[in-house]
C-alpha positions in Angstrom: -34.1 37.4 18.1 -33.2 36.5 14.3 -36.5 35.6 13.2 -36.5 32.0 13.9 -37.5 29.2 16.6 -34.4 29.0 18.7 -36.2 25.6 20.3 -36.2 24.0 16.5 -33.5 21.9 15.3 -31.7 23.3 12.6 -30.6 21.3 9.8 -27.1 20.5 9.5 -25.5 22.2 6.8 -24.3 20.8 4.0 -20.4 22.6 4.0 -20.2 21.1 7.4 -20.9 17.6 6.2 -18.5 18.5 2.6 -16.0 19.5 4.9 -16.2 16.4 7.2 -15.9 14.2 4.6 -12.9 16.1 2.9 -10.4 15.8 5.6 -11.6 12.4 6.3 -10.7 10.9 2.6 -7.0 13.1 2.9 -6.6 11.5 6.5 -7.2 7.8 4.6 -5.4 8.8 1.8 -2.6 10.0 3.7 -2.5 6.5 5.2 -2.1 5.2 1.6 0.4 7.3 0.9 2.7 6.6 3.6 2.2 2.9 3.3 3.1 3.1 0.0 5.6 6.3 -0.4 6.9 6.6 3.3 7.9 9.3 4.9 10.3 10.6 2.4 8.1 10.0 -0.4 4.8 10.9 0.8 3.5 14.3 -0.6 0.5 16.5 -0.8 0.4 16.2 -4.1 0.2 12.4 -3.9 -2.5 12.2 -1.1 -4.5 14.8 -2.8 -4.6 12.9 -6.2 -5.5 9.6 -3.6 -8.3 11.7 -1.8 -9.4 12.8 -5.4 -9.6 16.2 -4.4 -7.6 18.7 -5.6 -4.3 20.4 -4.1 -6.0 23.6 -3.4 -9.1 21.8 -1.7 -6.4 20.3 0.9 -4.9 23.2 1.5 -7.7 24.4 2.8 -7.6 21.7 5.8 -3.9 21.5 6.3 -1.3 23.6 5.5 1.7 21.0 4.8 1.9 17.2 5.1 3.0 17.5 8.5 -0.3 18.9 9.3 -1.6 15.5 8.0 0.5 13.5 9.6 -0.4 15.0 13.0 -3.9 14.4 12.2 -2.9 10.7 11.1 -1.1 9.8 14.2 -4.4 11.0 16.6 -7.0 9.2 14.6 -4.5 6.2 14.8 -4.0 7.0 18.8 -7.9 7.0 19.1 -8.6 4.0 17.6 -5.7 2.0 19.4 -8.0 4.1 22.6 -11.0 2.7 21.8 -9.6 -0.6 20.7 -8.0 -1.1 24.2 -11.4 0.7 26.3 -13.2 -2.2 24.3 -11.1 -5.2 25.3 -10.8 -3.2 29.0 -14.6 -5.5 30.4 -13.4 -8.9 28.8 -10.0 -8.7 29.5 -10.1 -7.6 33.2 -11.4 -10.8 34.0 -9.3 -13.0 32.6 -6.0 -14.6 33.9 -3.4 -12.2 33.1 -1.6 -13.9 30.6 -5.1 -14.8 28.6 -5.8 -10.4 29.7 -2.3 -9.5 27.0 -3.3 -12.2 25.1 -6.7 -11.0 24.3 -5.4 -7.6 24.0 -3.0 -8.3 21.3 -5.1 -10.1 19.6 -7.5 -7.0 19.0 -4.8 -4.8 18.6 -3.5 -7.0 15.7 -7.1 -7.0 14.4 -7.1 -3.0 14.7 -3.9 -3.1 12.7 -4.9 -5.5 9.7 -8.3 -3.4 9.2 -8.8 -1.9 6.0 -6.6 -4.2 4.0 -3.6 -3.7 6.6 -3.8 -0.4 6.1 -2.7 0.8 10.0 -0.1 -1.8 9.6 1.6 -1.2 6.4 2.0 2.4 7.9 3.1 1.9 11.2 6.9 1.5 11.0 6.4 5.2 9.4 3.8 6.3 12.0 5.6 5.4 15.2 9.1 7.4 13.7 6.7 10.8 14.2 6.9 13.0 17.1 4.1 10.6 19.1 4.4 11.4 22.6 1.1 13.0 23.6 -0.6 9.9 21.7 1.3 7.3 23.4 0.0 9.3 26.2 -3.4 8.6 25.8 -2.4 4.7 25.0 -0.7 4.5 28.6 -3.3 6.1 30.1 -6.2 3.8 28.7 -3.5 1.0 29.6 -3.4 2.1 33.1 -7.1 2.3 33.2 -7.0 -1.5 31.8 -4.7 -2.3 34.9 -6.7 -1.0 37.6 -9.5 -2.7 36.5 -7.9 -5.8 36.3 -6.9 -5.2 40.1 -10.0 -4.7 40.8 -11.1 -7.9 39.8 -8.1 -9.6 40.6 -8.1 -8.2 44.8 -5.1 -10.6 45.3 -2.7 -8.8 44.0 -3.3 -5.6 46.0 -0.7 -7.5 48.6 2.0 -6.7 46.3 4.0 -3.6 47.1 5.7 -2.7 44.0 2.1 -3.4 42.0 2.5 0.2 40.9 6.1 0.2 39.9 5.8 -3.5 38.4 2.7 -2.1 36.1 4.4 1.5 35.1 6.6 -0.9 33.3 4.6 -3.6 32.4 2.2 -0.7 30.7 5.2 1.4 29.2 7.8 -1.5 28.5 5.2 -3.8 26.5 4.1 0.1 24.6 8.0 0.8 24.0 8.3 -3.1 22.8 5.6 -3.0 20.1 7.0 0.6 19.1 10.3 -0.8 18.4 8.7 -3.7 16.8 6.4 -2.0 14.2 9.5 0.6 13.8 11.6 -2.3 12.6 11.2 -3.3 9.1 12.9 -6.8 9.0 11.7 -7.9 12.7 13.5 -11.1 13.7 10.3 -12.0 15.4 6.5 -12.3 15.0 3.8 -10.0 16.6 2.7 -13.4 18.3 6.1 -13.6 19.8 6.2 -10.6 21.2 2.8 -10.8 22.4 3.4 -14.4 24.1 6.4 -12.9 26.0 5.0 -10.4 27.1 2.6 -12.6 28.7 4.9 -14.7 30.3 7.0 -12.0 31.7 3.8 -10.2 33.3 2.5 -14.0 34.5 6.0 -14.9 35.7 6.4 -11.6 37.4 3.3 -11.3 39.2 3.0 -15.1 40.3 6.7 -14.6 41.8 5.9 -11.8 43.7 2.5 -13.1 44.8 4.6 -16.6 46.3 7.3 -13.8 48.2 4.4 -12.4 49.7 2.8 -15.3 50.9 
């Protein structure tokens, strides 16, 4: 119809790729930024001169820092996603306490990439409006849990399972929150993570004896 062979593979073009890679570096610099500035003193200005393009070229992508932010929080979201999908085949067959064990222990992994970059951000990241990305973390969570069931059939005796995993999934999420929101934590990530274990283990081992 235009003159060429609809069935060929077109190139891709080269603004697409310019483009792609633009609002990538002001998404990483934005990170640096907030590390760095926080939330107060992050500015366009600042993550522009950090993605070393200029002020103009990121207004093309987002119209305020907000804008960034937003986009800051869902690639963070996706890769805590992806980070838990991953850990979902290993981890569902472990004892439970080794299943939030191993799970931490990639999360914390996640969060030290880059030079700590997720994690010298994070106590800024988790004070943004985050709902619909914690979310998709509960969800991916609750996808953890079922599989665990799954291979764990003993513990579909347990009445409350679904009530006692709602807040497993969304206490241990509201827990780490609060911890990365802190910025003088009176406790480790490794304590947090080891109770957390615990409390699961203990809770499901004590229901599992009532139920004989």
């Amino acid at each position: 119809m235009f003159g060429f062979n609809s069935d060929r593979e077109m190139p891709r073009k080269p603004s697409q790729e310019r483009a792609k890679a633009t609002v990538e570096a002001i998404v990483s610099a934005g990170f640096i930024a907030l590390g760095r500035d926080g939330l107060k003193g992050c500015t366009t200005r600042g993550i522009a001169d950090l993605a070393g393009v200029g002020i103009g070229s990121l207004y093309e992508y987002f119209s305020d820092k907000n804008e960034i932010f937003a986009a800051m929080s869902e690639q963070l979201a996706s890769d805590v996603v992806a980070t838990i999908r991953a850990s979902t085949p290993v981890a569902a067959r472990l004892d439970v306490r080794s299943a939030v064990l191993v799970l931490a222990k990639n999360f914390r992994e996640l969060l030290e990439r880059n030079d700590g970059r997720y994690l010298r951000c994070a106590r800024h990241v988790v004070q943004m409006d985050i709902q619909k990305q914690l979310a998709r973390i509960d969800k991916a969570l609750l996808d953890l849990a079922m599989q665990f069931v799954m291979h764990h059939p003993e513990l579909m005796r347990l009445k409350r399972l679904p009530a006692m995993s709602y807040l497993f999934i969304h206490g241990g999420v509201a827990a780490v929150v609060r911890y990365l929101s802190d910025p003088k934590p009176q406790l480790t990530f490794d304590d947090i993570a080891e109770g957390l274990a615990l409390m699961v283990e203990h809770s499901l081992q004590g229901e599992l004896r009532a139920a004989g």
